[in-house]
C-alpha positions in Angstrom: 45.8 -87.3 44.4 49.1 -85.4 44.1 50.2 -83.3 40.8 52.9 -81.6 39.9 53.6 -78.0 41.2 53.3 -76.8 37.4 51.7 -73.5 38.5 49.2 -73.9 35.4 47.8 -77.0 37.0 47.4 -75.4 41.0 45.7 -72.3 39.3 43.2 -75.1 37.4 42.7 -77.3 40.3 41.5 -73.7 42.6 39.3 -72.6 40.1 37.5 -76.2 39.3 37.8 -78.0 42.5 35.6 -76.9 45.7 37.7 -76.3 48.9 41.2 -77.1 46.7 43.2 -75.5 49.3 43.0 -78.1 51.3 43.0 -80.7 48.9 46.2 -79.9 46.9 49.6 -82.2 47.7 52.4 -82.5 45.6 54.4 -85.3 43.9 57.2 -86.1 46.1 59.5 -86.2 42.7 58.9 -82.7 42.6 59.3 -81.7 46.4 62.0 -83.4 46.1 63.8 -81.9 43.5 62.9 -78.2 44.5 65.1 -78.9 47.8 67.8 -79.6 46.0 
């Protein structure tokens, strides 16, 4: 699943999801715009 890179929602994600490190990718939309 990929989320946004609101920092509210990474911090979530590590604390409820086991081994979330390697499981977090981000929207491309927001990728995206963060190179620009």
């Amino acid at each position: 699943m990929a989320m946004d890179m609101w920092e509210a929602y990474i911090e979530s994600t590590l604390d409820h999801v086991p081994g979330a490190e390697d499981k977090i990718v981000f929207d491309r939309f927001h990728i995206l715009s963060h190179m620009a």
